[in-house]
C-alpha positions in Angstrom: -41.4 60.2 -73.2 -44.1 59.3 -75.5 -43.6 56.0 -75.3 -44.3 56.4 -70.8 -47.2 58.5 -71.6 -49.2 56.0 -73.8 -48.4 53.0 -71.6 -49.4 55.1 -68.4 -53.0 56.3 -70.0 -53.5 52.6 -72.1 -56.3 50.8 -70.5 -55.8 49.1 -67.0 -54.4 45.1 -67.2 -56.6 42.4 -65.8 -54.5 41.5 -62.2 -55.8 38.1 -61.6 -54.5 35.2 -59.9 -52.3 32.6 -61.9 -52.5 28.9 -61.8 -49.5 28.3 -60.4 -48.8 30.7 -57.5 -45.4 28.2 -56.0 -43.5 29.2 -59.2 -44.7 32.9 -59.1 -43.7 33.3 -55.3 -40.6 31.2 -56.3 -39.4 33.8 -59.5 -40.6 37.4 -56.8 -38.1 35.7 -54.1 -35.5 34.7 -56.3 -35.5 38.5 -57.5 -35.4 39.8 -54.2 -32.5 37.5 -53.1 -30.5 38.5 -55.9 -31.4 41.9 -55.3 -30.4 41.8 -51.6 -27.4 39.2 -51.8 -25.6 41.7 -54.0 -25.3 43.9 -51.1 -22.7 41.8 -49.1 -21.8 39.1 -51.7 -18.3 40.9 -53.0 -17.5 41.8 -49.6 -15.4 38.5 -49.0 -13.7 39.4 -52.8 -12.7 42.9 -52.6 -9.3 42.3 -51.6 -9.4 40.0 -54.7 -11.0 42.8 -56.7 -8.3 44.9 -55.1 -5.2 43.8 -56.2 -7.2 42.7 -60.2 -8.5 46.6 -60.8 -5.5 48.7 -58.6 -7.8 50.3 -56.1 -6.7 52.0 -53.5 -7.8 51.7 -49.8 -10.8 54.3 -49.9 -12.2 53.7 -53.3 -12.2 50.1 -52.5 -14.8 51.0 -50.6 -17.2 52.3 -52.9 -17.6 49.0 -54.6 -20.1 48.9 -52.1 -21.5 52.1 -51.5 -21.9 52.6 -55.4 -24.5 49.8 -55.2 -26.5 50.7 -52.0 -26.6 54.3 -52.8 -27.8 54.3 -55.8 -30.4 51.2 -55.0 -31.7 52.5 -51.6 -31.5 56.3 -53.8 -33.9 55.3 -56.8 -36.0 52.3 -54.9 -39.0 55.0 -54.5 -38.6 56.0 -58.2 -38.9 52.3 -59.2 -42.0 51.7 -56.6 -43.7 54.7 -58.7 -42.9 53.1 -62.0 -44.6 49.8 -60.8 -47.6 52.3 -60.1 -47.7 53.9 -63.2 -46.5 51.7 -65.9 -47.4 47.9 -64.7 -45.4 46.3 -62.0 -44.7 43.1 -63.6 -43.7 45.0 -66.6 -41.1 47.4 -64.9 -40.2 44.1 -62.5 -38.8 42.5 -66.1 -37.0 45.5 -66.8 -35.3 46.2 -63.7 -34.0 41.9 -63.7 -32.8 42.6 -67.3 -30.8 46.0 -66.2 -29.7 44.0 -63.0 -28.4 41.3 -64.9 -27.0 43.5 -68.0 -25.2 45.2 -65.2 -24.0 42.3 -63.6 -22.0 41.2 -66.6 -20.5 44.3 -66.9 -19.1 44.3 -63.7 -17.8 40.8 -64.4 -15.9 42.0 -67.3 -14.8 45.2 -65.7 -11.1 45.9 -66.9 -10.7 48.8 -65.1 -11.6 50.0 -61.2 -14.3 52.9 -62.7 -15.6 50.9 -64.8 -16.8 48.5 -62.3 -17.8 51.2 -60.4 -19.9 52.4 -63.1 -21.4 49.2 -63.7 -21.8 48.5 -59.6 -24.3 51.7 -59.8 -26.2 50.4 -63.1 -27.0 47.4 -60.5 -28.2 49.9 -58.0 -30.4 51.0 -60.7 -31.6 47.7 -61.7 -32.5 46.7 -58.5 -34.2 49.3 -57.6 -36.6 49.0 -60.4 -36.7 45.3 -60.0 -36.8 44.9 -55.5 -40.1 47.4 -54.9 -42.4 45.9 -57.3 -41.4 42.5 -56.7 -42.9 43.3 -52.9 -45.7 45.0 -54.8 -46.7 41.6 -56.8 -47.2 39.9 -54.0 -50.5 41.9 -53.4 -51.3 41.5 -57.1 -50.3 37.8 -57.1 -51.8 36.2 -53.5 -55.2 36.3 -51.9 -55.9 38.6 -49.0 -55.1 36.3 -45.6 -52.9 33.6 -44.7 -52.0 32.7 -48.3 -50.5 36.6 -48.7 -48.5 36.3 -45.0 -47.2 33.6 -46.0 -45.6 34.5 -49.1 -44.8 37.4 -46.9 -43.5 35.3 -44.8 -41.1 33.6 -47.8 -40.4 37.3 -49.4 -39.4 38.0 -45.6 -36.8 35.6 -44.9 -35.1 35.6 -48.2 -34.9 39.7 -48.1 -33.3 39.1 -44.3 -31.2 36.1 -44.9 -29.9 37.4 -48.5 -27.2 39.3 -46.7 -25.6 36.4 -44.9 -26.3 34.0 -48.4 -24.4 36.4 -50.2 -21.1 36.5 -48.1 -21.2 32.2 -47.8 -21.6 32.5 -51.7 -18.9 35.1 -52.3 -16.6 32.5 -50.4 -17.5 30.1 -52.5 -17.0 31.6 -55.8 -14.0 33.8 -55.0 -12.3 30.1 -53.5 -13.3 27.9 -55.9 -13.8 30.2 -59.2 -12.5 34.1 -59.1 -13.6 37.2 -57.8 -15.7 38.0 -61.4 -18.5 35.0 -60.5 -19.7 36.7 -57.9 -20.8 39.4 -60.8 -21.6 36.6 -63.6 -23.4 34.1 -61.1 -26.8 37.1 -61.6 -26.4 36.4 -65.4 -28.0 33.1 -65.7 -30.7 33.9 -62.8 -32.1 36.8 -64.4 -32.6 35.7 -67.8 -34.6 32.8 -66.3 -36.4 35.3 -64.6 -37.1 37.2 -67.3 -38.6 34.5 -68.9 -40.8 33.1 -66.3 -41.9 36.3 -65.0 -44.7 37.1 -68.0 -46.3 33.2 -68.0 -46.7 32.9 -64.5 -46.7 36.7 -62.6 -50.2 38.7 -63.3 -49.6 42.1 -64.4 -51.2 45.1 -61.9 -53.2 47.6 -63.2 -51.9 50.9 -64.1 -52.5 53.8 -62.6 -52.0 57.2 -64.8 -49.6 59.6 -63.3 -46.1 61.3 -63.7 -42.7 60.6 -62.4 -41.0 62.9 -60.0 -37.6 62.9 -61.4 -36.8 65.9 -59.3 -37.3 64.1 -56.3 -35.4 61.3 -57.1 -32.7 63.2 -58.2 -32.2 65.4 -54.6 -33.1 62.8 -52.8 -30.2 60.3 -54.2 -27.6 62.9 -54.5 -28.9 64.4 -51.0 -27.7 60.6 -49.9 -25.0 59.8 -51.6 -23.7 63.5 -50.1 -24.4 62.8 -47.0 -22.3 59.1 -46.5 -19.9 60.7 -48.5 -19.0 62.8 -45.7 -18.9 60.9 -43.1 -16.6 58.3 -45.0 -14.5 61.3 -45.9 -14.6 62.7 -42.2 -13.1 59.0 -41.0 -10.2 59.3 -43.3 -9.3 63.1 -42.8 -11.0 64.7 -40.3 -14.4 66.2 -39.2 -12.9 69.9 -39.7 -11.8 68.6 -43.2 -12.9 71.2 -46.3 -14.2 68.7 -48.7 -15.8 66.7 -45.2 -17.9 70.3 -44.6 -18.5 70.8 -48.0 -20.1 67.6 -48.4 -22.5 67.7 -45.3 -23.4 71.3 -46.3 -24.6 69.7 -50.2 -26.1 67.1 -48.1 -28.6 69.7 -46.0 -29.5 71.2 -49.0 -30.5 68.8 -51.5 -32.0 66.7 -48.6 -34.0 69.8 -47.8 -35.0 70.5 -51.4 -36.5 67.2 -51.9 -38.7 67.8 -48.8 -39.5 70.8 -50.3 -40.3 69.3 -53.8 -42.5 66.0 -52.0 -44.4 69.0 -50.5 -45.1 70.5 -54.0 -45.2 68.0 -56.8 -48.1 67.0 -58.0 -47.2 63.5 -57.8 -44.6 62.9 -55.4 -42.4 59.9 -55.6 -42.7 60.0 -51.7 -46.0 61.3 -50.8 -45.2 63.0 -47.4 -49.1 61.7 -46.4 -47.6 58.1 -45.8 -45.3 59.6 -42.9 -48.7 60.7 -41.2 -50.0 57.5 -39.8 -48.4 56.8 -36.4 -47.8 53.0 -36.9 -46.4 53.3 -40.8 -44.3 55.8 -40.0 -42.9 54.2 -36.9 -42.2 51.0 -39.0 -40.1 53.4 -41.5 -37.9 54.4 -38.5 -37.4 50.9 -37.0 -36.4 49.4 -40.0 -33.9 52.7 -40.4 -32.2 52.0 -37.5 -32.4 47.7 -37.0 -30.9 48.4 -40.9 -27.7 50.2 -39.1 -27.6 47.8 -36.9 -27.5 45.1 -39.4 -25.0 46.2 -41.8 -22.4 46.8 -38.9 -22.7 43.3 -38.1 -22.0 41.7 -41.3 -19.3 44.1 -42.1 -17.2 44.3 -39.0 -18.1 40.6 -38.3 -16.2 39.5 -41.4 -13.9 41.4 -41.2 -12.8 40.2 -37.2 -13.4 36.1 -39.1 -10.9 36.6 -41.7 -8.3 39.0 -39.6 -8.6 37.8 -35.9 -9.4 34.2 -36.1 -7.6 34.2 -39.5 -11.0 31.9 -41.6 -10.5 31.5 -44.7 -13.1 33.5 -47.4 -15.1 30.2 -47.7 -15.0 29.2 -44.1 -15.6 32.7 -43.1 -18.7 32.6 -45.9 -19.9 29.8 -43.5 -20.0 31.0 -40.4 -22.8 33.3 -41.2 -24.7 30.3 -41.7 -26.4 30.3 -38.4 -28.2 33.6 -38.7 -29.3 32.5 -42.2 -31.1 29.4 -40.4 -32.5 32.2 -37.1 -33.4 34.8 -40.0 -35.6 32.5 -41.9 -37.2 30.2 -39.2 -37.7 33.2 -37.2 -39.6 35.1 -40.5 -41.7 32.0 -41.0 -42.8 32.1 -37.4 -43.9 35.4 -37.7 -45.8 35.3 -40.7 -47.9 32.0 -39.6 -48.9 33.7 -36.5 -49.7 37.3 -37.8 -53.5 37.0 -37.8 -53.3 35.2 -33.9 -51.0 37.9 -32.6 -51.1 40.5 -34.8 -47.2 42.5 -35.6 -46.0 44.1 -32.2 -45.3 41.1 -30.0 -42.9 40.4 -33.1 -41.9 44.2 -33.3 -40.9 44.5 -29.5 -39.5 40.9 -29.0 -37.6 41.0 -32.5 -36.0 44.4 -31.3 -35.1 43.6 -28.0 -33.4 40.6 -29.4 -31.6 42.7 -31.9 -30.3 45.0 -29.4 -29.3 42.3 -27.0 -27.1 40.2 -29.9 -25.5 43.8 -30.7 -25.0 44.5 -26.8 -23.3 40.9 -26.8 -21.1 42.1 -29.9 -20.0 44.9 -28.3 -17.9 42.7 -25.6 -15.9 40.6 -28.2 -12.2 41.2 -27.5 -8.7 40.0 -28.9 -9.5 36.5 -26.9 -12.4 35.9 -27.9 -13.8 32.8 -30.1 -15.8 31.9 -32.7 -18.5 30.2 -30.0 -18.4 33.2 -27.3 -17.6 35.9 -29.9 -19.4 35.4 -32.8 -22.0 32.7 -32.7 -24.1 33.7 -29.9 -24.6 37.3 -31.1 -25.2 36.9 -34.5 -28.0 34.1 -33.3 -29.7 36.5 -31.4 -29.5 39.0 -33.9 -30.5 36.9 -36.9 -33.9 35.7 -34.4 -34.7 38.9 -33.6 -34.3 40.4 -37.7 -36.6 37.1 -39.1 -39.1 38.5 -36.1 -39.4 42.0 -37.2 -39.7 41.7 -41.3 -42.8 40.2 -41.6 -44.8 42.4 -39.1 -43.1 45.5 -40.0 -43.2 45.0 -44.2 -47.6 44.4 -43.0 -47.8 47.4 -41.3 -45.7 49.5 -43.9 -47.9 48.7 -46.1 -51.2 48.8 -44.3 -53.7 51.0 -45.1 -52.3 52.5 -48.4 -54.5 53.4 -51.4 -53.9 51.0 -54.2 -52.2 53.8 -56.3 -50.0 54.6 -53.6 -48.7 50.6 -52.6 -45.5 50.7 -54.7 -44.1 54.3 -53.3 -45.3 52.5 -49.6 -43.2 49.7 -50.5 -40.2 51.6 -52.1 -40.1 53.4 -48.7 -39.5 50.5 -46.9 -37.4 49.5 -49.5 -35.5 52.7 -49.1 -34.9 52.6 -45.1 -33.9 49.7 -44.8 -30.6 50.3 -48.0 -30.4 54.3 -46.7 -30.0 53.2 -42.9 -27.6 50.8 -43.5 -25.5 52.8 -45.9 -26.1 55.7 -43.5 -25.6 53.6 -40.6 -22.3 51.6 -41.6 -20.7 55.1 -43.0 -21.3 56.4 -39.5 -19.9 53.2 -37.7 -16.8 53.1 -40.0 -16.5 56.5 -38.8 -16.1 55.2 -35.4 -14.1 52.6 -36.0 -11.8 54.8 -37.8 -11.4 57.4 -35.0 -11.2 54.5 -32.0 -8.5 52.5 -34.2 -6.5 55.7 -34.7 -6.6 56.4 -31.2 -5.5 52.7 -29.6 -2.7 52.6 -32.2 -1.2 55.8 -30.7 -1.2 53.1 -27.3 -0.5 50.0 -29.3 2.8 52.1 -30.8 4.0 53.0 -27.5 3.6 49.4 -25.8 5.1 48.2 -28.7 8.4 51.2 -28.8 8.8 49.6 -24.6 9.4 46.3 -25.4 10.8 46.0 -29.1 14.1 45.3 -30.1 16.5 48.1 -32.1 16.2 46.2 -35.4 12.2 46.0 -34.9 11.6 49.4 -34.0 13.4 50.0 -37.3 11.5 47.8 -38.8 8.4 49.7 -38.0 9.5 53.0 -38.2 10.5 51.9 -41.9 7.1 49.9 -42.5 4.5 52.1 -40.7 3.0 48.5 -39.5 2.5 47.2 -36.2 2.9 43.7 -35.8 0.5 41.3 -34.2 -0.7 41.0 -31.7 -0.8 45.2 -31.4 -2.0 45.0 -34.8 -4.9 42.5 -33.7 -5.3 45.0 -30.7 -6.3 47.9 -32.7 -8.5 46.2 -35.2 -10.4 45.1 -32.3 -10.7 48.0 -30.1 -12.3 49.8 -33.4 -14.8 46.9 -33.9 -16.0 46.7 -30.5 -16.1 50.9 -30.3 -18.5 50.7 -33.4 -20.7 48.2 -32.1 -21.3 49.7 -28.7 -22.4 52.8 -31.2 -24.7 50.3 -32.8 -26.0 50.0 -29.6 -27.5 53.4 -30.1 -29.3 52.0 -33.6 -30.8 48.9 -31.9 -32.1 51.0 -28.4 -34.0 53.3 -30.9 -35.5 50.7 -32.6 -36.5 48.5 -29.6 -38.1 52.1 -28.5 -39.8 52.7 -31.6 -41.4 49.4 -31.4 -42.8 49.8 -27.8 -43.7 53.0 -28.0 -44.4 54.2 -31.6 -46.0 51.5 -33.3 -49.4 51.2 -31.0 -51.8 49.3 -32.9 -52.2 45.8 -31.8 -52.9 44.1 -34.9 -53.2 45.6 -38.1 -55.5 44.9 -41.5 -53.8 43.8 -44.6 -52.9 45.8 -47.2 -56.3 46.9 -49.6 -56.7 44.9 -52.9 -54.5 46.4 -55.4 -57.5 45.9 -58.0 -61.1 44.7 -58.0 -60.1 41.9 -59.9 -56.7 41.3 -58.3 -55.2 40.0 -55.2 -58.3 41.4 -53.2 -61.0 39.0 -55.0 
């Protein structure tokens, strides 16, 4: 404590532009695509991680939701930090947790303690992701030179997602299921070490952490998908499912009742009053839903419909790589001609028609008809909406407030997809439930004695009922996801009403404003 109160009242740091502004763009994105990659990396090599640790079915799933939660939970904590103590000082810290973190997870011998070490790496990167974003004021002159390392930050924060499941194909085929932990190791100690010869520190600004906030706000959120994931498994009118939605209400409403108090909210509830920054929160909530359905069910239909293989599947999310990031650069070089909503309401509409398209995919259908086409759309229409929306977010802000601006963003885009995919698992759970009960008595007409034995032994439907009720609970999520994307096309066209939009204020008089 002593130690956070002498940095945060030490004199400010000189923010001023380095020499070599390639490598310090390169070392920010490099963070953030570790950062984000880690989201949907081990998705290819749970069942991997599965069968190595004993989990079960349902804890399985909290391999992922022990990073998100706790990432998308602290990211407004870790935006105040960069504030208060120097961003390019808590940026180092947060890659050194991140990569401490990742080793342990590597190592893990047991299913809690990868767990454990899976929510360090939530920690890490939520110190490390918010004032990364944050450099980039510090770091890049006011202009085109800032959107377009935007414009790079953009398209590796959208794209990570898709890198991370073709690299966790690659390292669970050709290495094991622990590389996709160890490959961070390596990454962020070079990061580490480039980060305080090339990155300019920001000037601090004194202040206090909110530690109550963070607190209800996480474990308001971490309630909240709990209960829903619980609710697909045993039932809406399930104890534990009530109990958990009830926590949920009221930690969620204590922490708006603590932002409205504190003296130094980790959320100032002032950002949520300017119509367009506050309308950029809520689309990215929502396109976020939207996109975490479509990477998870997506794989998911690749490896047990069309039968890919973890690398191949890792593959076929190349495509909306190349849309994300040629889409993102687009956007960013045409910012100051067009200013952010013609990218807003195109990059929407585009997102809601690739998840309309999803929507239709059936037991028939392909990789080209199924699969390509949506997830082309959908990766144009994401690379057309970071840049312009990450501007406005951040538009306007006090220089003391930029890193809690950018840990919201931050924070809607890892909540709504958490939030979003708990809910669309939900779905799926309830519509797959519901078409096996058809599946079992197609399958009871027309099977043999010794099969139905079979089944009534095996509790298993073979394909292609299997295939049937996999797919009827895919398709019954997206056409929820539906519901995601028409918000957020609505919120663009309606909401966000400013034309074009000024860039961010210089974070100091001597930083990225000069």
């Amino acid at each position: 404590m002593a130690t956070s109160r002498a940095l945060a009242t030490a004199p400010p740091a000189t923010a001023r532009r380095g020499q070599h502004p390639g490598i310090a763009l390169t070392v920010i994105a490099a963070t953030q695509l570790m950062v984000v990659l880690d989201i949907t990396i081990v998705n290819i090599a749970l069942p991997h991680i599965q069968q190595a640790l004993k989990f079960n079915t349902t804890d399985l799933s909290w391999v992922i939701n022990a990073y998100t939660l706790t990432f998308g939970g602290l990211l407004l904590l870790g935006g105040r930090a960069g504030d208060i103590l120097g961003r390019r000082r808590v940026f180092i810290v947060g890659v050194l947790v991140f990569g401490l973190a990742s080793l342990l997870g590597g190592v893990a011998q047991s299913s809690a303690w990868l767990l454990a070490a899976r929510a360090l790496q939530g920690l890490g990167g939520a110190i490390a992701s918010p004032t990364a974003l944050a450099l980039i004021a510090t770091n890049f002159k006011e202009g085109p030179e800032r959107n377009r390392a935007f414009g790079v930050f953009s398209a590796v924060a959208g794209a990570g997602g898709a890198i991370g499941l073709l690299l966790g194909g690659m390292l669970t085929s050709w290495l094991s299921w622990r590389w996709v932990f160890f490959v961070n190791v390596p990454i962020g100690i070079a990061i580490a070490l480039l980060a305080p010869l090339y990155i300019n520190e920001s000037d601090r600004h004194p202040g206090h952490f909110d530690l109550t906030g963070a607190f209800t706000s996480t474990a308001g959120m971490v309630s909240l998908v709990y209960g829903f994931i619980r609710a697909s498994e045993h039932g809406w009118t399930d104890a534990v499912t009530l109990t958990a939605f009830g926590l949920a209400v009221v930690l969620l409403a204590a922490f708006v009742l603590n932002e409205r108090h504190a003296r130094q909210p980790i959320t100032p509830l002032d950002l949520l009053r300017e119509r367009n920054r506050s309308g950029a929160y809520g689309l990215m909530l929502c396109v976020a839903a939207a996109m975490f359905s479509i990477f998870f069910f997506i794989t998911l239909f690749v490896q047990e419909i069309l039968g890919f293989s973890p690398l191949r599947a890792g593959f076929a999310f190349l495509p909306i790589s190349v849309a994300i990031i040629g889409a993102a650069q687009f956007a960013a070089r045409n910012q100051v001609r067009w200013g952010p909503k013609p990218f807003l309401v195109t990059g929407s509409v585009l997102v809601l028609a690739g998840v309309a398209w999803a929507s239709r995919i059936d037991i028939n259908s392909t990789y080209v008809d199924g699969i390509l086409g949506p997830t082309l759309l959908f990766g144009l229409g994401m690379g057309s909406i970071f840049v312009p929306v990450m501007l406005t977010a951040v538009s306007r802000v006090a220089p003391h407030e930029t890193g809690a601006a950018t840990g919201m963003l931050n924070t809607t885009q890892q909540v709504g997809g958490s939030l979003g995919l708990s809910i669309l698992v939900t779905v799926y759970g309830t519509a797959s439930r519901n078409e096996a009960r058809n599946q079992v008595g197609a399958f009871l007409q027309h099977a043999t004695p010794q099969q139905a034995a079979q089944f009534r032994a095996s509790g298993k439907l073979p394909a292609p009922y299997s295939s049937e009720v996999l797919v009827h609970g895919i398709s019954s999520a997206f056409q929820l996801g539906l519901v995601f994307a028409a918000l957020a096309a609505l919120i663009a066209v309606f909401v966000i009403k400013a034309p074009r939009l000024p860039e961010p204020p210089p974070v100091s008089p001597s930083g990225a404003g000069t």
